[in-house]
TORVO-470954 format. One record per residue (C-alpha): residue number from 0; residue in one letter; z negated, y negated, x. Coordinates in pm, 1 decimal. Example, Ala and Ser with C-alpha at 12.3 -4.5 7.8 and 13.67 -1.06 7.14 Angstrom:
<nodes>
<node 0, "A", <-780.0, 450.0, 1230.0>>
<node 1, "S", <-714.0, 106.0, 1367.0>>
</nodes>
This chain:
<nodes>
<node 0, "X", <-29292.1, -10850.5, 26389.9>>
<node 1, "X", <-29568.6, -10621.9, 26593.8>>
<node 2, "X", <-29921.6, -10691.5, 26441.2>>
<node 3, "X", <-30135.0, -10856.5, 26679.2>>
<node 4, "X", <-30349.4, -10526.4, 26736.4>>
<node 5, "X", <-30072.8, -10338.1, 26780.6>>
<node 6, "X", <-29943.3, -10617.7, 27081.9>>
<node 7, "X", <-30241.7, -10565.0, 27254.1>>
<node 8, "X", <-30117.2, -10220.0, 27417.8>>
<node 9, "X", <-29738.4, -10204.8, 27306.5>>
<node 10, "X", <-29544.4, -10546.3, 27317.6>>
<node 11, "X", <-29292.7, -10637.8, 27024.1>>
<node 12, "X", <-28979.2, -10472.1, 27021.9>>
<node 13, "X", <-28705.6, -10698.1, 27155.0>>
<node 14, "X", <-28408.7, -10569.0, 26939.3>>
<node 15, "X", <-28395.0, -10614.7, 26587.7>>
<node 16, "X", <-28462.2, -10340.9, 26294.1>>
<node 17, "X", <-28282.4, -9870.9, 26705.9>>
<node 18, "X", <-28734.7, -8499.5, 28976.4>>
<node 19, "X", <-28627.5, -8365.4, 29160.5>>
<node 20, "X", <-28328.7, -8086.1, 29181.0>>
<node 21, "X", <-28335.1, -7782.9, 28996.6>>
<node 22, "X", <-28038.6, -7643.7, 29097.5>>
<node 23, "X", <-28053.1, -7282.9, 29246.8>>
<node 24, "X", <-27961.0, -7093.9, 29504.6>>
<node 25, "X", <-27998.3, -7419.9, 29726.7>>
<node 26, "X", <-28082.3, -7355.3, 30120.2>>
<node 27, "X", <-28454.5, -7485.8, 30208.2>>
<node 28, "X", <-28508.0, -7696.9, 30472.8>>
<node 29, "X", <-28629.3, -7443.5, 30727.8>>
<node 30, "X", <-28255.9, -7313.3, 30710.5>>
<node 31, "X", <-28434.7, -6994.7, 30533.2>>
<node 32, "X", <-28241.9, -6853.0, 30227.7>>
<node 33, "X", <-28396.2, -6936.9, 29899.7>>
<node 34, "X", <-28638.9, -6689.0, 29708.1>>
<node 35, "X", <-28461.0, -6434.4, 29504.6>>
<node 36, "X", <-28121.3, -6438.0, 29734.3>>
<node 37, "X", <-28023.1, -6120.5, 29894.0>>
<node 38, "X", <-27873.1, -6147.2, 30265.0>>
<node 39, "X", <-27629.9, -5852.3, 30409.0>>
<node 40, "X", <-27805.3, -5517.3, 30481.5>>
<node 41, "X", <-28109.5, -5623.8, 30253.5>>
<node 42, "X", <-28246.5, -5486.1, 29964.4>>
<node 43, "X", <-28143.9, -5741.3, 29685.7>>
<node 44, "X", <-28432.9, -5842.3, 29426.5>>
<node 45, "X", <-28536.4, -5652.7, 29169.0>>
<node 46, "X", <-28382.9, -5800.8, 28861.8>>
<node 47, "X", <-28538.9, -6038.1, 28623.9>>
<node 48, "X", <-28589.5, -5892.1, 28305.3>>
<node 49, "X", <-28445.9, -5983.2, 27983.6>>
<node 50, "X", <-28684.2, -6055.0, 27713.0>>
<node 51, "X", <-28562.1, -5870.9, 27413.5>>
<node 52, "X", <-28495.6, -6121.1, 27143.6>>
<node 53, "X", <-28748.5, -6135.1, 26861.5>>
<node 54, "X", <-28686.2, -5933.2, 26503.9>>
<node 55, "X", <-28566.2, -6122.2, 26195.8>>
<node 56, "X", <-28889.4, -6223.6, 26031.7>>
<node 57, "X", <-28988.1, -6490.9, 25776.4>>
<node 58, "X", <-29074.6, -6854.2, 25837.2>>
<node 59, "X", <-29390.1, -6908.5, 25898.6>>
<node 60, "X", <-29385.9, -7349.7, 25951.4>>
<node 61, "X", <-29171.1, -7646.8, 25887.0>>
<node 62, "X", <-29055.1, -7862.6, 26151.7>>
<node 63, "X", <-28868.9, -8199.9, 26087.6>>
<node 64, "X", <-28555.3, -8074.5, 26191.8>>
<node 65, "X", <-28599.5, -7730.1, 26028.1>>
<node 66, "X", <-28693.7, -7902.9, 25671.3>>
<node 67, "X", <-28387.8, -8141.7, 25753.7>>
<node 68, "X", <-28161.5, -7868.0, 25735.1>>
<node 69, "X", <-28274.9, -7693.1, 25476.8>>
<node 70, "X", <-28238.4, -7986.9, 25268.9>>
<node 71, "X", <-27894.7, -8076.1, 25415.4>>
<node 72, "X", <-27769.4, -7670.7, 25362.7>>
<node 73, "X", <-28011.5, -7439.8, 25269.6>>
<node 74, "X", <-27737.5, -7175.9, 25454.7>>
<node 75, "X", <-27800.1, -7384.4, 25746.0>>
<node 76, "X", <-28108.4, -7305.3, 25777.1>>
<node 77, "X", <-28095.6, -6911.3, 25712.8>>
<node 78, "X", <-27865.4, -6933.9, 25962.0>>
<node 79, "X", <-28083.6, -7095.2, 26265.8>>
<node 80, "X", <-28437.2, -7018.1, 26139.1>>
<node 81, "X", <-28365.1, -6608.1, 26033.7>>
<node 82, "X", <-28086.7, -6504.2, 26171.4>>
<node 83, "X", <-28120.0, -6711.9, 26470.7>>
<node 84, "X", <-27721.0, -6732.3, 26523.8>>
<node 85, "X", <-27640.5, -6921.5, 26844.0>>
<node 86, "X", <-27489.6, -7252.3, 26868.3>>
<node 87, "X", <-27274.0, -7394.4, 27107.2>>
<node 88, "X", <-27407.4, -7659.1, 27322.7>>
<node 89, "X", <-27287.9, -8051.0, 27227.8>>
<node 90, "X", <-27195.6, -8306.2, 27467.6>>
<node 91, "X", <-27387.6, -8539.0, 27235.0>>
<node 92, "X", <-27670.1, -8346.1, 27155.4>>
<node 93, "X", <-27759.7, -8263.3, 27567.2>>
<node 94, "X", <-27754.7, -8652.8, 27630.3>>
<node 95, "X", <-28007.4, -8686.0, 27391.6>>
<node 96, "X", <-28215.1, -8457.4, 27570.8>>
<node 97, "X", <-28131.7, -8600.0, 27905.8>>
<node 98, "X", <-28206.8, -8956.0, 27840.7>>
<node 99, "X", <-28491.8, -8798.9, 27640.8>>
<node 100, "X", <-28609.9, -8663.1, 28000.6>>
<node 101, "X", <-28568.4, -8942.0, 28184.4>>
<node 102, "X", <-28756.2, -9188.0, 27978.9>>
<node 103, "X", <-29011.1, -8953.2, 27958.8>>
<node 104, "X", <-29025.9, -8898.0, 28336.7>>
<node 105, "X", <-29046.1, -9282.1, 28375.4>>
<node 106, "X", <-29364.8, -9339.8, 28268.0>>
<node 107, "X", <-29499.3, -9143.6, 28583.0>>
<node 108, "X", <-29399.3, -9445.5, 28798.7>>
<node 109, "X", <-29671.2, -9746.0, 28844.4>>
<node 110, "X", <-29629.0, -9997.6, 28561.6>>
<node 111, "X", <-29428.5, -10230.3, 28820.9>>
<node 112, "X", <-29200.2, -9950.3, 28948.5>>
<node 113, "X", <-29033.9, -9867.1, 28584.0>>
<node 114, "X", <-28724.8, -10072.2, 28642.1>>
<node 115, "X", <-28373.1, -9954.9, 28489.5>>
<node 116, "X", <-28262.2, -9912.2, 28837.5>>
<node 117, "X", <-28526.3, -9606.4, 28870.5>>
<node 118, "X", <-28464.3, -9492.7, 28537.5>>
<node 119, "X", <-28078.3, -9418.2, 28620.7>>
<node 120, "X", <-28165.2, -9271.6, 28945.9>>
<node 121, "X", <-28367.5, -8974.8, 28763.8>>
<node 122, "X", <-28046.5, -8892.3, 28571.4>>
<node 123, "X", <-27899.8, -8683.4, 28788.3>>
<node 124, "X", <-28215.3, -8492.7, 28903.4>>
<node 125, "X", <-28307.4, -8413.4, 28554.8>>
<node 126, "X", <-27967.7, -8335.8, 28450.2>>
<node 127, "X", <-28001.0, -8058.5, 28748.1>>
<node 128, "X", <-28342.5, -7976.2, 28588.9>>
<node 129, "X", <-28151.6, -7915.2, 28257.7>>
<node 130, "X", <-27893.4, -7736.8, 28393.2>>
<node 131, "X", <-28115.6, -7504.4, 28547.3>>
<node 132, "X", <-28324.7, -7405.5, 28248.8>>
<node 133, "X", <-27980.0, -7404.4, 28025.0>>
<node 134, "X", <-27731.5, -7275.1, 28259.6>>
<node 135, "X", <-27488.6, -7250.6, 27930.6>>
<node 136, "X", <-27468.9, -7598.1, 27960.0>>
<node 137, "X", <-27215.1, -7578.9, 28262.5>>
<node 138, "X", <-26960.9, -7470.2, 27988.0>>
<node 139, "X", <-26970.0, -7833.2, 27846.3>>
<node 140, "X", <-26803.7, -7966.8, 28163.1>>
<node 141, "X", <-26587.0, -7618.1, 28297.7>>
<node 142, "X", <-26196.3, -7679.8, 28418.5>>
<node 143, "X", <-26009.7, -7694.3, 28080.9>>
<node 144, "X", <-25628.0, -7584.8, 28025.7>>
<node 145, "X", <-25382.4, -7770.0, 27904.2>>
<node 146, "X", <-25448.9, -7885.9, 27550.8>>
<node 147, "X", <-25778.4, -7919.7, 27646.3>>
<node 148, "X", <-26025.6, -8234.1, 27693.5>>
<node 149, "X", <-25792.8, -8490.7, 27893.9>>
<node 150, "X", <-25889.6, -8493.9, 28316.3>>
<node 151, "X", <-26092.6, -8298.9, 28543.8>>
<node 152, "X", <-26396.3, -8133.3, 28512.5>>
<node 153, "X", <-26593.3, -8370.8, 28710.6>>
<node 154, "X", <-26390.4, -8661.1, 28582.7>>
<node 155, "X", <-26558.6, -8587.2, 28213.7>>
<node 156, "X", <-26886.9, -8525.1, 28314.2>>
<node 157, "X", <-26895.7, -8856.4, 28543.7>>
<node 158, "X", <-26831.2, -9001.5, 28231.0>>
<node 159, "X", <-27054.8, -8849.5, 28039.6>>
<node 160, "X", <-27316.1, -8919.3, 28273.2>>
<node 161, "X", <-27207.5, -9288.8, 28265.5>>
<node 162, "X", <-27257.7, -9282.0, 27885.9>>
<node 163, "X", <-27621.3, -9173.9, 27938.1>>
<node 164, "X", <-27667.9, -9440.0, 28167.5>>
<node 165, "X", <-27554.8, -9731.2, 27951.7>>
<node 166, "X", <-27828.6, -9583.1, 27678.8>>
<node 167, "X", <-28126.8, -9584.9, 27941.3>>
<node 168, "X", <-27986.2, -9966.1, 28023.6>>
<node 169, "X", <-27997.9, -10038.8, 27701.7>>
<node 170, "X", <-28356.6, -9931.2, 27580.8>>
<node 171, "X", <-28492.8, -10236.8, 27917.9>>
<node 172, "X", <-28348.4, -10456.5, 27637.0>>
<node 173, "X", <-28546.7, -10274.4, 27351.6>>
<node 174, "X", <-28845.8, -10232.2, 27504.3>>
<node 175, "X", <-29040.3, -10334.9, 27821.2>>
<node 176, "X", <-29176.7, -9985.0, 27987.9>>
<node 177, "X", <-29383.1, -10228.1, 28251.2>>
<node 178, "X", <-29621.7, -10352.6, 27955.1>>
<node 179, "X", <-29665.4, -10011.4, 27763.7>>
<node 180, "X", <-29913.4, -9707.6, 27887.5>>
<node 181, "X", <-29824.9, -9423.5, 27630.0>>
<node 182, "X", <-30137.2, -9219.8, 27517.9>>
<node 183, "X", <-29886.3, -8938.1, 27494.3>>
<node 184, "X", <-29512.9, -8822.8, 27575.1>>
<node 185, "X", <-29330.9, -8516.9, 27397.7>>
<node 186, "X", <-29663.8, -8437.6, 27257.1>>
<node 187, "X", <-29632.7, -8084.9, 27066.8>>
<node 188, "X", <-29844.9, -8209.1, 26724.2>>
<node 189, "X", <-29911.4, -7886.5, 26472.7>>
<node 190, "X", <-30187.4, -7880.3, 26162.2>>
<node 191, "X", <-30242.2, -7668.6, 25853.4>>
<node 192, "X", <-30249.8, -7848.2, 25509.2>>
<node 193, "X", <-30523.6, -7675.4, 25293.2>>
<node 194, "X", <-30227.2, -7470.5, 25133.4>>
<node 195, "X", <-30194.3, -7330.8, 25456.6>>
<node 196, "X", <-29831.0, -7513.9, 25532.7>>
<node 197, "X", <-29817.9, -7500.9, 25918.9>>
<node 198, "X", <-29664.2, -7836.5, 26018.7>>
<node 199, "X", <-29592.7, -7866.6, 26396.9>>
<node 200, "X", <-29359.4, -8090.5, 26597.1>>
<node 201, "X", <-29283.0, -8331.8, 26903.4>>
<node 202, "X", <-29348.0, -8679.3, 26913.2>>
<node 203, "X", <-29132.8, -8846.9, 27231.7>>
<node 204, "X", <-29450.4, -9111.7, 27238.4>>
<node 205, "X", <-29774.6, -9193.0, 27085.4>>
<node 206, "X", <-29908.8, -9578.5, 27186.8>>
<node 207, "X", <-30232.2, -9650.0, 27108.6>>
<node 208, "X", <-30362.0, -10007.6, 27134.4>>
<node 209, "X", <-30716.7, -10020.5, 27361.0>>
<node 210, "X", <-30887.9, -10276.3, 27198.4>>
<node 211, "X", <-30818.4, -10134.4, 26821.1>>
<node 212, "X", <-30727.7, -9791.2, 26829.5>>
<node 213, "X", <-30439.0, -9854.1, 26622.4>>
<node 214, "X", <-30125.4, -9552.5, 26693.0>>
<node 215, "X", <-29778.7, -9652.4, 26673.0>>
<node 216, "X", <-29588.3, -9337.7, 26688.2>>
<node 217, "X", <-29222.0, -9384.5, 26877.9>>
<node 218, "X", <-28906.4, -9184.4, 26865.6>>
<node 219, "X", <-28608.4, -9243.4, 27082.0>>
<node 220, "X", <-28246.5, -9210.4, 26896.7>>
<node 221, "X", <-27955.7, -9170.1, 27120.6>>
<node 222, "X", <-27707.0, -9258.9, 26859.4>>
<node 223, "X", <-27654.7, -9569.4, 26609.8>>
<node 224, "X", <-27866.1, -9709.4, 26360.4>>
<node 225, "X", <-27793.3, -9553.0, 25990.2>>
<node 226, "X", <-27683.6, -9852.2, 25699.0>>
<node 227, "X", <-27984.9, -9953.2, 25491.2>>
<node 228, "X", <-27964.0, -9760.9, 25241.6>>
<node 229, "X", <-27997.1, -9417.8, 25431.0>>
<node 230, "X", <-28315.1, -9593.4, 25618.4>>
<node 231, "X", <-28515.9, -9374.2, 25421.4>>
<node 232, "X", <-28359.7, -9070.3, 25533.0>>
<node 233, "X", <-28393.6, -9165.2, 25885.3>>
<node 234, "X", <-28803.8, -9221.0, 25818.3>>
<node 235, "X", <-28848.6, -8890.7, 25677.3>>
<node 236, "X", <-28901.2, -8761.7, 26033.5>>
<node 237, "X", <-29163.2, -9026.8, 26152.2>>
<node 238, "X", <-29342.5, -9036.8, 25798.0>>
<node 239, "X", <-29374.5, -8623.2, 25846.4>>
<node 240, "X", <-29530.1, -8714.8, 26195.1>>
<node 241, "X", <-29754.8, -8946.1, 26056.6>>
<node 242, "X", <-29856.7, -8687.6, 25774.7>>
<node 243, "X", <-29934.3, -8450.2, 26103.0>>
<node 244, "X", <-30119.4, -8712.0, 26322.2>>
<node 245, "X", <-30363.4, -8792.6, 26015.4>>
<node 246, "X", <-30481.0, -8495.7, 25916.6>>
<node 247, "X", <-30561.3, -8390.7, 26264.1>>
<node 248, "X", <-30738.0, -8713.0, 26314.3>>
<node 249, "X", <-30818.0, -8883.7, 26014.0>>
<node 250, "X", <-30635.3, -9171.3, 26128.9>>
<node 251, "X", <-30282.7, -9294.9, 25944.1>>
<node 252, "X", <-30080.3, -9412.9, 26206.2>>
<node 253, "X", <-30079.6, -9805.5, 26203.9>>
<node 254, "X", <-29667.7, -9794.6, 26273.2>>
<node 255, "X", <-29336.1, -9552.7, 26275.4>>
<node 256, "X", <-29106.3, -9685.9, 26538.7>>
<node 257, "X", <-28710.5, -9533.2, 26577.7>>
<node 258, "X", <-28582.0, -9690.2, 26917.9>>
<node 259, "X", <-28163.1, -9635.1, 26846.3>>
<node 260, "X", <-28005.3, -9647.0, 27184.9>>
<node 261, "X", <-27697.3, -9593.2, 27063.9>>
<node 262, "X", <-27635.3, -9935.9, 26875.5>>
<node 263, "X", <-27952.6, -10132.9, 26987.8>>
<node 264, "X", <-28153.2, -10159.7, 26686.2>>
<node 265, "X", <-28543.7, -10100.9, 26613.3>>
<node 266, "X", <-28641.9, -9985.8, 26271.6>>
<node 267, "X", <-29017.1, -9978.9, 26223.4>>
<node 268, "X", <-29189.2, -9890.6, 25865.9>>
<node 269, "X", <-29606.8, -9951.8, 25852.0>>
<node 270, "X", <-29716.6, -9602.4, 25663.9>>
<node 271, "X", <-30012.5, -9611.8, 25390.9>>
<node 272, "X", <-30223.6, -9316.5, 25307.5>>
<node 273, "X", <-30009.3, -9333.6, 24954.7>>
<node 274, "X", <-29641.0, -9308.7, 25155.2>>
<node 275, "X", <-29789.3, -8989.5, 25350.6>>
<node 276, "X", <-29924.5, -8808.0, 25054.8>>
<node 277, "X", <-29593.5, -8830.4, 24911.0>>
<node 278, "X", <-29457.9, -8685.2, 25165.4>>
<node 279, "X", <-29683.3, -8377.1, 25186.7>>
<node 280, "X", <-29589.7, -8315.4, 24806.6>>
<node 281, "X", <-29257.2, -8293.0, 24883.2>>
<node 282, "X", <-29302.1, -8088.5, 25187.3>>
<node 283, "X", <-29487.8, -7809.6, 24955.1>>
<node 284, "X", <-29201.9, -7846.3, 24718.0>>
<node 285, "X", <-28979.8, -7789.0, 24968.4>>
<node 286, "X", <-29180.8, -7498.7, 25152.0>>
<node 287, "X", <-29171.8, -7342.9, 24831.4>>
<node 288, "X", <-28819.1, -7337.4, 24748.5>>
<node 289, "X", <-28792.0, -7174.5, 25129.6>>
<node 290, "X", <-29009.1, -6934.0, 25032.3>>
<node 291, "X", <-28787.6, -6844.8, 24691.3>>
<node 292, "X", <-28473.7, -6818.9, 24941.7>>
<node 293, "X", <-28633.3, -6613.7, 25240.4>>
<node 294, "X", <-28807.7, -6345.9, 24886.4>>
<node 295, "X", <-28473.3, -6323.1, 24719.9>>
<node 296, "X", <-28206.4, -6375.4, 24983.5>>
<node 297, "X", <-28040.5, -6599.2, 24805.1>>
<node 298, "X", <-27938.5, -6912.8, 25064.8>>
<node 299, "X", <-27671.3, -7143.6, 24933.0>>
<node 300, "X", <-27459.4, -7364.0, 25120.3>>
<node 301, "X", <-27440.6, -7695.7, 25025.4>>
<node 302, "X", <-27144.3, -7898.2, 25111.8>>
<node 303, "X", <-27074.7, -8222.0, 25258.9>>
<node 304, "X", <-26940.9, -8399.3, 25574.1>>
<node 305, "X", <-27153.2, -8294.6, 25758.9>>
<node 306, "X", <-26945.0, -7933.4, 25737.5>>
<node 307, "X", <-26734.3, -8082.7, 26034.8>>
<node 308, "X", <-26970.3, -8031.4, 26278.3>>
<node 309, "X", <-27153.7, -7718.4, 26169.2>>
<node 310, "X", <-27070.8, -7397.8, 26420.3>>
<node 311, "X", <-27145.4, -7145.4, 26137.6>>
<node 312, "X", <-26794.3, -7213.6, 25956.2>>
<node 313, "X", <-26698.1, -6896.8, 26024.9>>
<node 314, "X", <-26960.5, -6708.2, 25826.4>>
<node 315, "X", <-26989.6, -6947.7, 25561.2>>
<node 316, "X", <-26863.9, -6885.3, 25222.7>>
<node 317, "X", <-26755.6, -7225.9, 25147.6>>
<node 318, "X", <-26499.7, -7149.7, 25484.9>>
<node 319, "X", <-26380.6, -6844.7, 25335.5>>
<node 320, "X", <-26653.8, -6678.1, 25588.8>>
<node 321, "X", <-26890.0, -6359.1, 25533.3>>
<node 322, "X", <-27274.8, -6397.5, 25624.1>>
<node 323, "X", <-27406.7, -6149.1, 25836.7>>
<node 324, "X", <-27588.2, -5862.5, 25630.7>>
<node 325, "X", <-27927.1, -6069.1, 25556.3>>
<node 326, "X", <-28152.8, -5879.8, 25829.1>>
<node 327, "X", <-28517.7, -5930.5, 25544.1>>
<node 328, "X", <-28636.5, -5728.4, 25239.8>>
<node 329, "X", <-28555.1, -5866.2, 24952.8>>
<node 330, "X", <-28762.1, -5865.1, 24624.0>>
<node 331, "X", <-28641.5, -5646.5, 24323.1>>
<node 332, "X", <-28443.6, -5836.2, 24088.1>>
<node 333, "X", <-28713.5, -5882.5, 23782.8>>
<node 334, "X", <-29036.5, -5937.7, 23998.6>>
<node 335, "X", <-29241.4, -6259.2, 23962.5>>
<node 336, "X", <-29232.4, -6463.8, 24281.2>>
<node 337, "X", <-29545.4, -6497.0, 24476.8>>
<node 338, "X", <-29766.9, -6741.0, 24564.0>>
<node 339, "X", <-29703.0, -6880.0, 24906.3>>
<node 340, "X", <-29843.4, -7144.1, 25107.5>>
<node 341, "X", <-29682.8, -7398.9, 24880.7>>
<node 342, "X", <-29849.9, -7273.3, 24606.9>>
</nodes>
């Protein structure tokens, strides 16, 4: 159950324990040609540059997702956070970020006006919006041959599209947008601990309750709730948000709320200064084994299921795979490892 000061902004979850176009090259309505098209006999635009990707250089903060991996595969991490190798976009993964968009978006609407018939009809503006700013996206829904994913092109991502619709659907069951007024959405939270750790992150939404001040800090999950006994892996995220939120405020958030879309469940935990402390401990524990890998090159894959779904495979030793030539200096063999931010 919500706490009563908590119901006074946010009502009690009702599960129990989970704009326009962007697309370009469009004509405007004058019948003029769009910016940046080139017409016969005219001098075509001068080209966009490229921004030249960034140099290999060492970490320098911890995300959730970015201490997730390293715990899951320290490789993993080397991988995404140093050498920056890409990744192919995921069907599952761009929902998220879809339905992601359009609950966001949602709140712009009057308080009467958010109705799951409005949230579906921003789906496929903001999927344009996406598509847009990712055009490498298109790939996820290209004409296929034979041996490829069964029917047409549009046929799979009508489907897919239908799929994100049934989660926005399903969070009008979960939660009741016309009685909530977030205080933020994808708010970009980053701190320094007195070791220097630079934390940073995104919250999806930050309620606070007018009459109290009390924070409830919300994060949407597109897929199913985990089994109970992985809750606590789950929590890690929101408990590392909470650490953020209080020390840039002074205020422990009052309650962690996952919002699982994918099965219908809420899971909620009620953080104490104790729970968060314990978290920054092993946050510097884990910064500095990060630091120990990125000094001495030494990154170690770590095996598990979760191998199925990695894209790396191919460079990873545990694939029969060679990692690209680590692009940092490493520290002579026999020096004494430094004190980092960890520290």
């Amino acid at each position: 159950m919500e706490s009563s000061a908590v119901q006074a902004s946010v009502p009690e979850a009702r599960g129990t324990g989970d704009a326009g176009s962007g697309v370009a090259g469009v004509i405007p309505a004058d019948g003029g040609v769009s910016p940046g098209t080139a017409t016969p006999g005219s001098v075509p635009p001068p080209a966009v540059p490229v921004p030249a990707p960034r140099p290999p250089a060492p970490p320098s903060s911890l995300s959730p997702s970015r201490a997730s991996d390293f715990m899951q595969c320290p490789l993993l991490y080397r991988f995404r956070v140093i050498d920056r190798l890409p990744e192919k976009p995921s069907e599952a993964a761009t929902r998220g970020t879809l339905v992601h968009a359009v609950l966001e978006r949602l709140f712009d609407a009057p308080a009467a006006e958010r109705t799951a018939e409005r949230a579906t009809a921003l789906l496929p503006g903001q999927w344009e919006k996406l598509r847009a700013a990712r055009p490498e996206l298109d790939a996820l829904f290209a004409e296929v041959e034979d041996g490829g994913a069964p029917g047409s092109a549009g046929e799979r991502l009508a489907a897919w599209l239908a799929s994100a619709e049934r989660l926005v659907e399903r969070w009008f069951t979960l939660e009741d947008p016309t009685r909530l007024e977030p205080a933020e959405r994808e708010m970009f939270v980053e701190t320094s601990l007195d070791s220097g750790l630079r934390l940073r992150g995104i919250i999806d939404r930050v309620d606070v309750a007018p009459a109290t001040g009390d924070v409830r800090i919300v994060d949407y999950k597109t897929g199913k709730a985990p089994r109970p006994q992985y809750a606590e892996g789950a929590l890690f995220q929101m408990k590392f948000y909470a650490l953020v939120v209080w020390r840039l405020k002074g205020v422990v958030p009052r309650r962690l709320q996952l919002v699982y879309l994918g099965s219908g469940d809420v899971l909620t935990y009620d953080p104490v200064p104790g729970d968060l402390e314990r978290v920054e401990r092993k946050l510097h524990a884990l910064w500095r084994a990060i630091e120990e890998a990125t000094a001495s090159g030494d990154w170690r894959p770590r095996p598990s299921k979760l191998c199925g779904w990695c894209d790396h495979r191919a460079v990873c030793p545990e694939f029969g795979g060679t990692p690209p030539p680590y692009p940092l200096p490493v520290r002579p063999a026999g020096d004494a490892p430094a004190a980092g931010a960890g520290a």
